[in-house]
Backbone as ProteinMPNN parsed JSONL, in Angstrom:
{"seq_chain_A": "XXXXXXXXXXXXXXXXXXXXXXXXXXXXXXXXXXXXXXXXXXXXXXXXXXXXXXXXXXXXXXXXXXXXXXXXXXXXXXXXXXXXXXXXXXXXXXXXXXXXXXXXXXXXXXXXXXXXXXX", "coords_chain_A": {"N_chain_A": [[0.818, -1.193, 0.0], [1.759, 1.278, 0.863], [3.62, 1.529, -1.409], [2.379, 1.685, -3.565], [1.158, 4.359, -3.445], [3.146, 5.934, -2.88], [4.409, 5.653, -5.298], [2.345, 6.536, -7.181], [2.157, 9.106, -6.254], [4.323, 10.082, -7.016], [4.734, 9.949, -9.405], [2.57, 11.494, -10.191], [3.824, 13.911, -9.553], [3.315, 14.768, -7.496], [3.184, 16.164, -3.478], [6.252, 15.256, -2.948], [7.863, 15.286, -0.874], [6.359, 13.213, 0.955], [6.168, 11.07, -0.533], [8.726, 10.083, -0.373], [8.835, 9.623, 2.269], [6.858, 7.641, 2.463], [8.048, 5.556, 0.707], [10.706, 5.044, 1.831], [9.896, 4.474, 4.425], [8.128, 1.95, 3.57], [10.198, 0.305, 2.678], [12.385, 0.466, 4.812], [10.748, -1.859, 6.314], [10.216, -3.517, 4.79], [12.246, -4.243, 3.58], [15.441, -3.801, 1.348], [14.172, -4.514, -1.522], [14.172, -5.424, -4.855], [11.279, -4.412, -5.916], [10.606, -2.421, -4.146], [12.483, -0.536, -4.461], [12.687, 0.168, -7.0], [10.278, 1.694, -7.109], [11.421, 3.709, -5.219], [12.845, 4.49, -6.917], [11.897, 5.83, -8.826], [10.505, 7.984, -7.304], [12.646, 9.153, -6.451], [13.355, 10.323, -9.013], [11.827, 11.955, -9.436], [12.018, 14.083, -7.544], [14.147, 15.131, -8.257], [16.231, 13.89, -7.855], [18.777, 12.687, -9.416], [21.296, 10.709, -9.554], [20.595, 9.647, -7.497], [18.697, 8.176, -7.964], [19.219, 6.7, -9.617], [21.516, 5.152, -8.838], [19.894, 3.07, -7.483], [18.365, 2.263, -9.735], [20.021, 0.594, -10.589], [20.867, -1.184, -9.088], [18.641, -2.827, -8.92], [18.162, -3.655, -11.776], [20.016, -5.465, -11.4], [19.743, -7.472, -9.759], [16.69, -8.253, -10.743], [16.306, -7.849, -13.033], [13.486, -6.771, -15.506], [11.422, -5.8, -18.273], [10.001, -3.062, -18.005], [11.598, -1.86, -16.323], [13.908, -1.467, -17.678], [13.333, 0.614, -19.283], [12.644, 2.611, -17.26], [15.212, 2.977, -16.223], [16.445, 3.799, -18.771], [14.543, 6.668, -18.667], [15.586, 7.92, -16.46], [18.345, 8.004, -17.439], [17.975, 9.582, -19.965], [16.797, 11.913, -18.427], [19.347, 12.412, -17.744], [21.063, 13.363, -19.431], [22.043, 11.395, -21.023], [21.756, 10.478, -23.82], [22.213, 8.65, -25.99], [22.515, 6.576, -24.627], [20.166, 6.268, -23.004], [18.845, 5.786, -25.178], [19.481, 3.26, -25.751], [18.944, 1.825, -23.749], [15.964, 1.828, -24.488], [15.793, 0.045, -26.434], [16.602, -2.239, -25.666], [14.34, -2.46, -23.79], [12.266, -3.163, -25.501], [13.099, -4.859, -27.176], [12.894, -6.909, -25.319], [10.188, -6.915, -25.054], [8.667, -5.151, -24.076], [5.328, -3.597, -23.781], [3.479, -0.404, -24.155], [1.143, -1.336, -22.378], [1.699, -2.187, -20.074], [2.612, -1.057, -18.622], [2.502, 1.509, -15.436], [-0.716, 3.734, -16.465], [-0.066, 6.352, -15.836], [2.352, 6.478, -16.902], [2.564, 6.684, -19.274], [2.15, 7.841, -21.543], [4.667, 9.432, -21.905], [6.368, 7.576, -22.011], [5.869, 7.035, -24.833], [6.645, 9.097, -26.102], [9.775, 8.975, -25.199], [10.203, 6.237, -26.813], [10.948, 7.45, -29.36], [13.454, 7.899, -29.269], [14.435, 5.607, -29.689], [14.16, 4.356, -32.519]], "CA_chain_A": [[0.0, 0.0, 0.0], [2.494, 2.337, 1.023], [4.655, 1.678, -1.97], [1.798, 2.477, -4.424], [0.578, 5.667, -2.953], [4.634, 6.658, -3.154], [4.696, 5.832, -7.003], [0.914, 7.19, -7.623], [2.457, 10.344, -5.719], [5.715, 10.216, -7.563], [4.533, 9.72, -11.027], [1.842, 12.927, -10.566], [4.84, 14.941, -9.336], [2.559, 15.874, -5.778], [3.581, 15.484, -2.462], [7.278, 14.43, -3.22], [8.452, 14.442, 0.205], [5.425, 12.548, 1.659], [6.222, 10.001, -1.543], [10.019, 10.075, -0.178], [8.682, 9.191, 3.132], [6.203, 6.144, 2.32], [8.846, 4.494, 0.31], [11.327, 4.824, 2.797], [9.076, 3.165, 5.21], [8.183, 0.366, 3.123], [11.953, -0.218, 2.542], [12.352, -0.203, 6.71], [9.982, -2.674, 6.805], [10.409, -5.078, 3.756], [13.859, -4.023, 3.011], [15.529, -3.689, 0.052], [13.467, -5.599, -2.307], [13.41, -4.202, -6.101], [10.066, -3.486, -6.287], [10.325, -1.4, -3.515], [13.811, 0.1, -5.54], [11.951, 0.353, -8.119], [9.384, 2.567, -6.743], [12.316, 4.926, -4.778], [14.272, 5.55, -7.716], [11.007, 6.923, -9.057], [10.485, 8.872, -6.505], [14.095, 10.198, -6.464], [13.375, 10.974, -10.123], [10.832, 13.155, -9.261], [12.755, 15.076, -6.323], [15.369, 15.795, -9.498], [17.694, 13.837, -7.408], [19.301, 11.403, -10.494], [22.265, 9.976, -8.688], [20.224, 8.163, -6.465], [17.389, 7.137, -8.68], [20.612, 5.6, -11.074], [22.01, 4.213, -8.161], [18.433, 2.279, -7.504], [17.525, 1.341, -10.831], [21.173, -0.167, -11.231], [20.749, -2.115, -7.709], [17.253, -3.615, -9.617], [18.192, -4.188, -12.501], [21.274, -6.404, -11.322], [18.644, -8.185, -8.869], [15.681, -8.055, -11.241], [15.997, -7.244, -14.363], [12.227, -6.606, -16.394], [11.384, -4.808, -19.496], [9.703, -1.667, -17.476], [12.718, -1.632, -15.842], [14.711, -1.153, -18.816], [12.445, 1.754, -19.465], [12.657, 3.305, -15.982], [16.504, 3.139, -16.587], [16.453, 5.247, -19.857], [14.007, 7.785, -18.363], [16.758, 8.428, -15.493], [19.294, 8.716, -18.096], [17.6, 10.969, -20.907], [16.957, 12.938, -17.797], [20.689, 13.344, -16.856], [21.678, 13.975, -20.621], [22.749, 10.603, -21.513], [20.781, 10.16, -24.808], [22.907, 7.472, -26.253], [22.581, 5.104, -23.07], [19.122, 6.048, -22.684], [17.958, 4.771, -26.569], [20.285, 1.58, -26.117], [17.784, 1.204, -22.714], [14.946, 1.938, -24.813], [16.174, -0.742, -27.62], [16.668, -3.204, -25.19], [13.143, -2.784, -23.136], [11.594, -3.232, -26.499], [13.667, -6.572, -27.355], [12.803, -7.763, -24.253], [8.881, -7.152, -25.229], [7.617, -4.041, -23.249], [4.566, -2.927, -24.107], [3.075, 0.816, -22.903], [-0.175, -1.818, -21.45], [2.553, -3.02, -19.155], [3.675, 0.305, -17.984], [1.641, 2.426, -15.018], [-1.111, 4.7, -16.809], [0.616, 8.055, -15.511], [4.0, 6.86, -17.759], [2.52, 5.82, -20.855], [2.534, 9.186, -22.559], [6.228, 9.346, -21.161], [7.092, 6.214, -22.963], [5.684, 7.061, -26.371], [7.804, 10.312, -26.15], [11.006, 7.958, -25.194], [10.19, 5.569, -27.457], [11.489, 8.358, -30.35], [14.834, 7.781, -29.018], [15.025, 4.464, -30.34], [13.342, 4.115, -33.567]], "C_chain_A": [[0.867, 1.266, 0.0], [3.528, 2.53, -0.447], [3.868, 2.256, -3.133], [1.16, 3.729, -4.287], [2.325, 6.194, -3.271], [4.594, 6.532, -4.738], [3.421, 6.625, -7.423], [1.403, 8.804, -7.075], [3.713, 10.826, -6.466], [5.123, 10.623, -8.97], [3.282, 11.069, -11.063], [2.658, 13.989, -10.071], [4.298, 15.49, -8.266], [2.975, 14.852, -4.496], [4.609, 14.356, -2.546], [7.831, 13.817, -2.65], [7.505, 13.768, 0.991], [5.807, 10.563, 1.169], [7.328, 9.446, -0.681], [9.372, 9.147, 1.332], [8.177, 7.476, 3.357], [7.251, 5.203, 1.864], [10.28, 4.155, 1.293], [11.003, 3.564, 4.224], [8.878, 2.038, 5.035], [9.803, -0.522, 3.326], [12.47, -0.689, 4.089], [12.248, -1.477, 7.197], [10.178, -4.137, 6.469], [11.37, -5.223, 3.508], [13.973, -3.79, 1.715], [15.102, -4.745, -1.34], [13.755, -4.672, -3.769], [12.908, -3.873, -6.067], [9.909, -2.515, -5.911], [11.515, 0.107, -3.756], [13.311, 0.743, -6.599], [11.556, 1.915, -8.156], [10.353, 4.125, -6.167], [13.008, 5.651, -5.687], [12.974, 6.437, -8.65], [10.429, 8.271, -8.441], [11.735, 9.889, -6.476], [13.926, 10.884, -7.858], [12.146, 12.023, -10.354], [11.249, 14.545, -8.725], [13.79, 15.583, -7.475], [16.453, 15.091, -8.952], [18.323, 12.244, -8.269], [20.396, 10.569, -9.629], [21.695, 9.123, -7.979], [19.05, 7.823, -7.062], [18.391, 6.223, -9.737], [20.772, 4.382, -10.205], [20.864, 2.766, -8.121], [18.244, 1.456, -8.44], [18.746, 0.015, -11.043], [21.151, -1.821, -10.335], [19.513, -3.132, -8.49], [17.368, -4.271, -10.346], [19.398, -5.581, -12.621], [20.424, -7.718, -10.642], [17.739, -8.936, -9.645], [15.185, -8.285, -12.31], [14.327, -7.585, -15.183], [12.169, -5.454, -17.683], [11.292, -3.309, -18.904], [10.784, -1.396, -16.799], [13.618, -1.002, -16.418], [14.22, 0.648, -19.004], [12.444, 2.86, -18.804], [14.209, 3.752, -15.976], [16.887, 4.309, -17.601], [15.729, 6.608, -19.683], [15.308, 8.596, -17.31], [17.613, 9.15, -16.45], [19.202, 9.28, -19.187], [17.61, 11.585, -19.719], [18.66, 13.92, -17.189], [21.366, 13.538, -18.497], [22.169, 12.798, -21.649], [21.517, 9.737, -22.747], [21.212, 8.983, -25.087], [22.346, 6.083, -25.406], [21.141, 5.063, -22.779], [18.426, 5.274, -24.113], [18.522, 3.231, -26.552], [18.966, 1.093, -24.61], [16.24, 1.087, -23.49], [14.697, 0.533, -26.176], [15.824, -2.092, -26.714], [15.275, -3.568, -24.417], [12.481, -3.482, -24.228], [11.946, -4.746, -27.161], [13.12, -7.321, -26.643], [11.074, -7.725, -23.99], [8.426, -5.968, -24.382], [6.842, -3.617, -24.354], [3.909, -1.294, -23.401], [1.93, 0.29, -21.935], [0.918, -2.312, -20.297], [2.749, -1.915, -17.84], [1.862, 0.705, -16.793], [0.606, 3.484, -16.198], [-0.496, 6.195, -17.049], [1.826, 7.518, -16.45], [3.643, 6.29, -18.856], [3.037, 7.307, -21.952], [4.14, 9.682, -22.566], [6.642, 8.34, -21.945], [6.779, 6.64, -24.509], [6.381, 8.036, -26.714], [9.603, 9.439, -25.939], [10.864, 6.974, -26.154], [10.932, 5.659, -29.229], [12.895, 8.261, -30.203], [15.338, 6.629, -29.713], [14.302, 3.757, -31.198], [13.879, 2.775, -33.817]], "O_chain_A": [[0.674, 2.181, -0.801], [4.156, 3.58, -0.576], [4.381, 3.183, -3.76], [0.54, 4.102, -5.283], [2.404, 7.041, -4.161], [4.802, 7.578, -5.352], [3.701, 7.544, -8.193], [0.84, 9.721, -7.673], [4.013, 12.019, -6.439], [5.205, 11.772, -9.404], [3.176, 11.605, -12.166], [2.153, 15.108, -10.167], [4.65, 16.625, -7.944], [3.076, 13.63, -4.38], [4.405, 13.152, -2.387], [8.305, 12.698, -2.847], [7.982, 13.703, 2.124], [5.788, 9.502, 1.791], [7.076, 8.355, -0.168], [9.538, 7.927, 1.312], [8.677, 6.537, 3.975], [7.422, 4.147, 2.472], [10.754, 3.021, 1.366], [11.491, 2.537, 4.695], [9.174, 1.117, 5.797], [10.22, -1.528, 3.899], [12.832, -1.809, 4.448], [12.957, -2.117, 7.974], [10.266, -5.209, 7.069], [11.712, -6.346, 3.135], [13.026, -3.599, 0.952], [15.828, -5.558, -1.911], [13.593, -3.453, -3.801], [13.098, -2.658, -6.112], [9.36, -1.605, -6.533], [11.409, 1.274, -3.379], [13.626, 1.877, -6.96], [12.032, 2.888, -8.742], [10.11, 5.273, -6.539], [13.552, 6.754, -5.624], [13.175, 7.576, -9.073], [10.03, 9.291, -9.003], [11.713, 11.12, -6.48], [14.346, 12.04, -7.926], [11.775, 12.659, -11.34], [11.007, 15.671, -9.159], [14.17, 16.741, -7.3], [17.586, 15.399, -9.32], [18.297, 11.094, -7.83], [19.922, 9.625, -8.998], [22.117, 7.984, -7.781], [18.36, 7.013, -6.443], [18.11, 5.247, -10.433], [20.464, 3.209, -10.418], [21.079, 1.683, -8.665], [18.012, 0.254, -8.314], [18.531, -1.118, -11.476], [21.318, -2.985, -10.701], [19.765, -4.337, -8.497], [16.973, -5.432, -10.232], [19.579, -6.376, -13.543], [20.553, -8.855, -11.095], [17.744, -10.157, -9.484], [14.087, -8.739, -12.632], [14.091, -8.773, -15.403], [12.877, -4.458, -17.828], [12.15, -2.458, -19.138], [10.847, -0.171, -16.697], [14.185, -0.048, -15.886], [14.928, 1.634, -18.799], [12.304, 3.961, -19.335], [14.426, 4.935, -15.711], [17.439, 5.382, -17.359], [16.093, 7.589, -20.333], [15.778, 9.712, -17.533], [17.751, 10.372, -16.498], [20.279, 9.629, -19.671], [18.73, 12.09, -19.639], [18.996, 14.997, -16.697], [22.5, 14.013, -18.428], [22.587, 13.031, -22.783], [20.756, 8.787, -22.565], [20.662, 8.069, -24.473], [21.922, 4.966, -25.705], [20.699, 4.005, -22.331], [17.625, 4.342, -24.044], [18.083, 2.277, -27.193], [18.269, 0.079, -24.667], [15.423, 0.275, -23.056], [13.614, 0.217, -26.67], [14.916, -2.865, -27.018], [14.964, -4.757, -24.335], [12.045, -4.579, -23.878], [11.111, -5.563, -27.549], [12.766, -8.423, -27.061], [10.582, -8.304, -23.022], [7.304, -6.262, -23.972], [7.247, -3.334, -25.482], [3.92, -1.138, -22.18], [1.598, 0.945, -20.947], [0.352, -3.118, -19.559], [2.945, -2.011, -16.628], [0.697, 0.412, -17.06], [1.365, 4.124, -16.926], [-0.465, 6.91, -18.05], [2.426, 8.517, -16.846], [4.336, 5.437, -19.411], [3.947, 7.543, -22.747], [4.549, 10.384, -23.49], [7.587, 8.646, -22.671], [7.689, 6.476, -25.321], [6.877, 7.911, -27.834], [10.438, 9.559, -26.836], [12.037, 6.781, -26.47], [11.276, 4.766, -30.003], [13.555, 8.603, -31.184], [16.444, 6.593, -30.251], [13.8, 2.68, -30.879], [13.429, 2.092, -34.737]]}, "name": "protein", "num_of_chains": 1, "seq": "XXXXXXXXXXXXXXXXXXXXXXXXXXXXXXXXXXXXXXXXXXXXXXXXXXXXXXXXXXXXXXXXXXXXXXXXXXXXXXXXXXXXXXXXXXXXXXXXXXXXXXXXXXXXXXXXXXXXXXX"}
């Protein structure tokens, strides 16, 4: 519960540090799980703070690895400038079968805009 109220709060850009808080908590609780990685580095990518939503996704995807993942990866890094690295993430979600029905609602329109990166 707490971890989707932090991404549903993350992903509409309101109440960032409330978001920051819930997922923290979960993490307390359940520990470091991906999903709940997942969810923080979204949150950090909200707060503008990239470094630690990289760190996150990297921790996940070593753990984890999923297509939306892939996806969540290249949003981080178009956001910090790294076009290149973000279309080779966007190449590879897409190999690996992501669809935007896969994705949260709130990041579909977000994906079809990234998705231009890697024709």
């Amino acid at each position: 519960m707490m971890n989707n109220l932090a991404e549903l709060l993350a992903l509409q850009g309101r109440s960032l540090d409330e978001a920051r808080t819930l997922i923290d908590r979960a993490i307390s609780l359940a520990g470091r799980v991906p999903t709940l990685l997942d969810t923080r580095s979204t949150v950090y990518l909200a707060l503008g703070r990239t470094k630690e939503a990289l760190a996150d996704m990297q921790t996940v995807l070593l753990e984890e690895p999923r297509p939306n993942r892939h996806y969540h990866l290249a949003r981080i890094l178009h956001r910090t400038g790294q076009s290149k690295a973000a279309a080779d993430e966007m190449k590879r979600a897409a190999t690996l079968g992501l669809t935007a029905e896969q994705l949260h609602p709130l990041e579909r329109a977000d994906y079809e805009k990234m998705k231009a990166l890697a024709p």
